[in-house]
C-alpha positions in Angstrom: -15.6 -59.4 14.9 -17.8 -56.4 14.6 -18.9 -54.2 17.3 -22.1 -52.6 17.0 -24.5 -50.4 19.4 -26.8 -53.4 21.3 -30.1 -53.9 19.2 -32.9 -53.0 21.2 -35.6 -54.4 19.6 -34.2 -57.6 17.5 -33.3 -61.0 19.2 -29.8 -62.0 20.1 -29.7 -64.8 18.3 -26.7 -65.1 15.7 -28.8 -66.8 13.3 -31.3 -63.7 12.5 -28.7 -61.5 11.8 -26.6 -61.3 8.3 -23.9 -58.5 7.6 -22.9 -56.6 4.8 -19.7 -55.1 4.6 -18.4 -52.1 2.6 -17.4 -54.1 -0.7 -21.4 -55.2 -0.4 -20.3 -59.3 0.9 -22.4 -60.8 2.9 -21.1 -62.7 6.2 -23.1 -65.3 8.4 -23.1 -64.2 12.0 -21.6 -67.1 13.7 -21.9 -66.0 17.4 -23.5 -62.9 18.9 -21.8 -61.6 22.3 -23.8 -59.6 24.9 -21.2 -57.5 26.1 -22.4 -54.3 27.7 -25.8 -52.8 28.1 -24.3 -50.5 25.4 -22.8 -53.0 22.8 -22.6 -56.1 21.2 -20.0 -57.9 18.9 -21.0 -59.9 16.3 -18.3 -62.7 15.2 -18.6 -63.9 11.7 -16.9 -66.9 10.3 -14.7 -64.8 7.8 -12.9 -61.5 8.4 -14.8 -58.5 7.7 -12.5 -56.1 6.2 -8.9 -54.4 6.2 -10.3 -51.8 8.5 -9.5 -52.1 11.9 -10.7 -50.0 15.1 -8.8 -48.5 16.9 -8.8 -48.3 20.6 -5.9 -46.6 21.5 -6.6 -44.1 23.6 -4.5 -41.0 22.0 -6.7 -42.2 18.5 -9.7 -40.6 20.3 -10.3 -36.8 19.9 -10.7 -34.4 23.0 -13.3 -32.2 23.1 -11.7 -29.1 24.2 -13.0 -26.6 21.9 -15.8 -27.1 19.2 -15.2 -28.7 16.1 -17.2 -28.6 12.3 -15.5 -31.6 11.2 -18.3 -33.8 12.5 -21.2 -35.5 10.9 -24.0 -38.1 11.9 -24.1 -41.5 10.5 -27.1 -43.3 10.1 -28.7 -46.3 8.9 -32.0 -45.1 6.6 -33.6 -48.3 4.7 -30.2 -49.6 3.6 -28.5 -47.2 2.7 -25.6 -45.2 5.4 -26.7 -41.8 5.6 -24.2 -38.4 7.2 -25.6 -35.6 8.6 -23.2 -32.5 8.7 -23.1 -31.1 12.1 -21.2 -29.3 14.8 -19.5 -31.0 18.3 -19.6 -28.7 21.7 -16.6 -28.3 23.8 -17.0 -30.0 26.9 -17.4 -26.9 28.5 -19.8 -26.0 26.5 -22.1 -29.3 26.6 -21.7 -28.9 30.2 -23.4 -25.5 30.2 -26.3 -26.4 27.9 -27.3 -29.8 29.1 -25.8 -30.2 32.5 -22.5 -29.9 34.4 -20.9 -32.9 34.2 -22.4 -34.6 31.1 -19.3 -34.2 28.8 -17.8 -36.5 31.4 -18.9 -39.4 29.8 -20.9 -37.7 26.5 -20.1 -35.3 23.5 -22.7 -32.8 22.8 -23.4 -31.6 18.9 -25.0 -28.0 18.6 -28.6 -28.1 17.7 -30.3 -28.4 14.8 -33.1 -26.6 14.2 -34.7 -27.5 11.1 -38.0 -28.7 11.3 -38.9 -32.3 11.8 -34.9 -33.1 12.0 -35.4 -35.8 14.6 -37.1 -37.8 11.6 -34.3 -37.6 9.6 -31.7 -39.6 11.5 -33.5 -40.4 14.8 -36.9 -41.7 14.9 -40.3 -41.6 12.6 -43.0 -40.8 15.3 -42.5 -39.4 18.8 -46.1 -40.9 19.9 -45.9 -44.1 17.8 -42.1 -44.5 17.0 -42.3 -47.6 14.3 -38.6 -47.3 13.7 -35.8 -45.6 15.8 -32.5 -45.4 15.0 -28.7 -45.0 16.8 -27.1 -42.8 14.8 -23.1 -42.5 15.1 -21.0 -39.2 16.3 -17.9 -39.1 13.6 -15.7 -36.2 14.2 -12.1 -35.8 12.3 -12.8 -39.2 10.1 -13.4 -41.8 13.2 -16.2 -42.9 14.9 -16.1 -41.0 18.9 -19.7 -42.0 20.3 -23.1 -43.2 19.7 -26.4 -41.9 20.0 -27.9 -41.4 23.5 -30.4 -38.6 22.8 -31.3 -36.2 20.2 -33.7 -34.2 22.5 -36.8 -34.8 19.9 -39.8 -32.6 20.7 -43.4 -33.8 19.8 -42.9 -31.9 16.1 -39.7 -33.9 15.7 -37.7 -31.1 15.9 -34.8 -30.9 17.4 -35.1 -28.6 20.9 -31.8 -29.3 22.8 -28.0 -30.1 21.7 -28.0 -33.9 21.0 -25.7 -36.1 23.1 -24.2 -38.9 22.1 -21.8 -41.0 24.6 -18.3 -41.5 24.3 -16.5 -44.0 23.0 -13.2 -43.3 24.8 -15.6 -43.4 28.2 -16.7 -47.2 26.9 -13.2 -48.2 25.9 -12.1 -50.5 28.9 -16.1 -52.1 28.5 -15.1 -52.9 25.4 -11.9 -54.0 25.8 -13.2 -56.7 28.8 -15.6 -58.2 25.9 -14.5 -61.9 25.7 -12.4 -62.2 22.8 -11.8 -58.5 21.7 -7.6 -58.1 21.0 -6.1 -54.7 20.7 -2.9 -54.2 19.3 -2.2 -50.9 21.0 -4.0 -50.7 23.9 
């Protein structure tokens, strides 16, 4: 099984979706589970990789101070993109977008290079053809998944992004039909 952010555009139907893994092999998508609003799990016929992960909940990082080990991953074309960047302490997401939003999001410090949002978020803020769900990584392991970038009309980036929290999702994910977890 794979878990993936929920495609928002593309049909949930197993048989318009193929996957590629790491060592470029392609797997048929035998079923496709709606699990949360948030995610869905793909189930192919073969396994997918070595790489397992992890839900354990002391494998997730805190956010009590900032941290510059943190990048954005993205899909552009077909190629997996990163994007440097820096996660917010809690405290600090709090005080920029709102108290209480580190309670179920991580914040990433603004980026203010012109037209960013186009880079890793979407191609037109009037028009969007494309938009994509970029990935929060911080120490080496995926933490949360795009909610907002806070594009402005230039595609630039005028606000920390937020992404939400995978530890907050964990017990979603763990009631998906079928999902096993070693060390729960």
């Amino acid at each position: 099984m794979v878990l993936s952010a929920a495609p928002y555009y593309n049909a949930m139907n197993a048989a318009t979706y193929l996957m590629t893994d790491v060592d470029l092999k392609v797997h048929t998508v035998a079923k496709l589970v709606g699990a949360h609003s948030s995610f869905h799990v793909f189930k192919t016929c073969q396994p997918f990789g070595e790489a397992r992960f992890n839900l354990t909940i002391s494998e997730f990082v805190t956010f009590d101070a900032s941290n510059t080990d943190a990048a954005i991953i993205f899909f552009a074309g077909n190629s997996l993109k990163s994007k440097s960047t820096t996660t917010l302490s809690d405290a600090d997401c709090d005080t920029q977008l709102a108290v209480g939003a580190s309670d179920i999001g991580a914040c990433i410090e603004q980026d203010t290079t012109a037209g960013i949002c186009s880079t890793y978020y979407m191609d037109n803020y009037d028009t969007t053809t494309f938009q994509r769900v970029p990935l929060l990584v911080v120490n080496g392991r995926v933490q949360a998944f795009c909610s907002s970038v806070n594009c402005d009309s230039k595609l630039d980036n005028d606000d920390p992004g937020y992404f939400f929290k995978m530890s907050f999702n964990r017990q979603s994910i763990l009631n998906i039909e079928g999902i096993v977890v070693d060390n729960p």
